[in-house]
C-alpha positions, 0 to 999 in steps of 0.5 A: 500500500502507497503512503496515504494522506488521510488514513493511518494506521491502525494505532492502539487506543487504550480507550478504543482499541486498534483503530483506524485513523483518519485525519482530515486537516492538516497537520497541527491546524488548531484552535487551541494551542495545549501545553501539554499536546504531544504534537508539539505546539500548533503550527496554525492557530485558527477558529474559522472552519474550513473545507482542508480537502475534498470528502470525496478524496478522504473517502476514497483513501479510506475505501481503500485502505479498509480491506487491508487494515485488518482487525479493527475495534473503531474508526477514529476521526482525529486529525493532527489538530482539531477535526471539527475544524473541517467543514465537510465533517457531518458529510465525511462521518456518514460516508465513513460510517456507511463503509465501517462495520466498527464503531465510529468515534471522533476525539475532539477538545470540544471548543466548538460544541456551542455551535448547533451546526458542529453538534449536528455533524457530530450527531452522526458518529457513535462516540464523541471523546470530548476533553474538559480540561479548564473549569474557568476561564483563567484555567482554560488560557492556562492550559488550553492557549486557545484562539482569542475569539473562544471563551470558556463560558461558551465552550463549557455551555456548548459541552452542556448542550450536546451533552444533553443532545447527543444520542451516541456515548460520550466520553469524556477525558481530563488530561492532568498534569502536577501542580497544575490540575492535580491538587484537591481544589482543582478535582473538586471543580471539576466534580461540580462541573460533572454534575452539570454533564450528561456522559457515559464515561469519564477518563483521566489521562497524564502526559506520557510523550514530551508535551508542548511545554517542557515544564509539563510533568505526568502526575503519580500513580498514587495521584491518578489513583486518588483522582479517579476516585474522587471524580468516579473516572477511569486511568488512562494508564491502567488500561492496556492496548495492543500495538502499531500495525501498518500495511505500508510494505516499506518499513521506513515508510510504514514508521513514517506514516504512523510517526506524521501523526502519531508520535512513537517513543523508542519502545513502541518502535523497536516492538513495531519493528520487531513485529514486521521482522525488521532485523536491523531496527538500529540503522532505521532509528538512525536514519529516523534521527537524521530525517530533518521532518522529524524531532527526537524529544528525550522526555521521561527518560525515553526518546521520542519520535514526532514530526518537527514544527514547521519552520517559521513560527505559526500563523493565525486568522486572529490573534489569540491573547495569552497564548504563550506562542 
């Protein structure tokens, strides 16, 4: 199989399994800008939605990549941004969820949820994993840095609204980080904030490849632990989930494809490779480290591969305030 440009995979998702991703914006398009996103700081900071690519294209790729994907737990629409940001999503979701016998899922931030139009669209799929990481509008600029045009109230009236629209399950997530969302104070907000909401579960997760901001560190076993209890949630971390696959027949090609919009510590890299009966993993991992599109991030003790910022800094259709960019 040919090196694509929407379909990747499958990856596995502690939460869904092995999934099939499609991406329908371009890389690190994106309303908020998150310290803790593992893709780096975004590269286009926007809040205007846009027609990236045509669905037919997109659906096209995915027709053909299905048979070849092997055994799949779910869908994923995901992009390497924000994928309500893609105007065509409501006609891509019911075109990938005709073709898919698998659970349709889309992972969003949810900045968008109070628009009636991105609900609508969103209507169509079978699990929305919206995150819910501020509880006001000091702490969403903290760590969300989303687009000037986006207030908390907004976003948090529009999570409460699909919440109480949405047909499909809707999962919600909470990535927290220590000595930012950690303490005691901060669960207690966001278990106010629950009560509001209509969800069938709730999962918490930490930063586990190098995130945005360098400053950014995972919390503890022991305070995930307490964290889960005390908001009735799920961690992240106790899940278990399968490996990477990829039918691309080039290894570096293969690696390639996941790592654009993916990242891949080293770990996960040798089993990949190891699973496709690559004997010599250590001169692609040094090949891997030479290729100038991609950035090795040492974080945790572990080397990680993403795909490196463009260079130039990001652009933006308005500027935000406080984004720290």
């Amino acid at each position: 199989m040919a090196t694509m440009r929407f379909v990747y995979g499958p990856v596995p998702s502690r939460r869904l399994g092995l999934s099939l991703g499609v991406s329908p914006i371009p890389p690190k398009v994106c309303n908020y800008s998150c310290v803790y996103c593992q893709l780096g700081r975004t590269d286009r900071l926007t809040a205007t939605r846009a027609m990236f690519f045509p669905v037919a294209d997109i659906v096209r790729e995915f027709a053909a990549a299905l048979p070849e994907a092997g055994r799949l737990d779910a869908v994923t629409i995901v992009g390497e941004g924000e994928p309500t940001l893609y105007s065509g999503l409501g006609e891509l979701i019911g075109q990938i969820g005709a073709r898919a016998d698998t659970p349709l899922a889309v992972i969003t931030n949810g900045a968008l949820l109070s628009d009636p139009q991105v609900r609508a669209e969103l209507a169509g799929a079978d699990i929305v994993l919206p995150s819910m990481d501020a509880w006001d509008e000091e702490s969403f600029r903290r760590i969300n840095r989303p687009h000037g045009r986006l207030r908390w109230a907004d976003v948090h009236a529009g999570l409460l609204a699909f919440s109480h629209e949405y047909p499909g399950q809707l999962w919600l997530e909470i990535m927290l980080m220590r000595g930012v969302n950690d303490d005691d104070a901060s669960l207690r907000r966001y278990a106010r904030l629950l009560r509001e909401v209509r969800y069938d579960r709730l999962y918490l997760n930490t930063p586990v490849r190098p995130p945005a901001e360098p400053e950014v560190q995972a919390v503890d076993h022991q305070t995930m632990a307490r964290a889960a209890e005390a908001l009735g949630a799920t961690s992240i971390d106790l899940l278990a989930s399968d490996g990477f696959r990829s039918e691309i027949a080039d290894d570096y090609d293969a690696v390639l494809s996941i790592i654009r919009r993916h990242p891949m510590n080293a770990f996960e890299l040798q089993a990949f490779l190891g699973v496709r009966g690559v004997g010599d993993s250590a001169a692609l991992l040094e090949r891997l480290s030479g290729d100038p599109a991609i950035e090795r991030v040492h974080y945790r003790g572990i080397d990680t591969f993403r795909l490196r910022p463009r260079p130039g800094g990001a652009g933006h259709d308005r500027p935000g305030r406080g984004q720290g960019l």
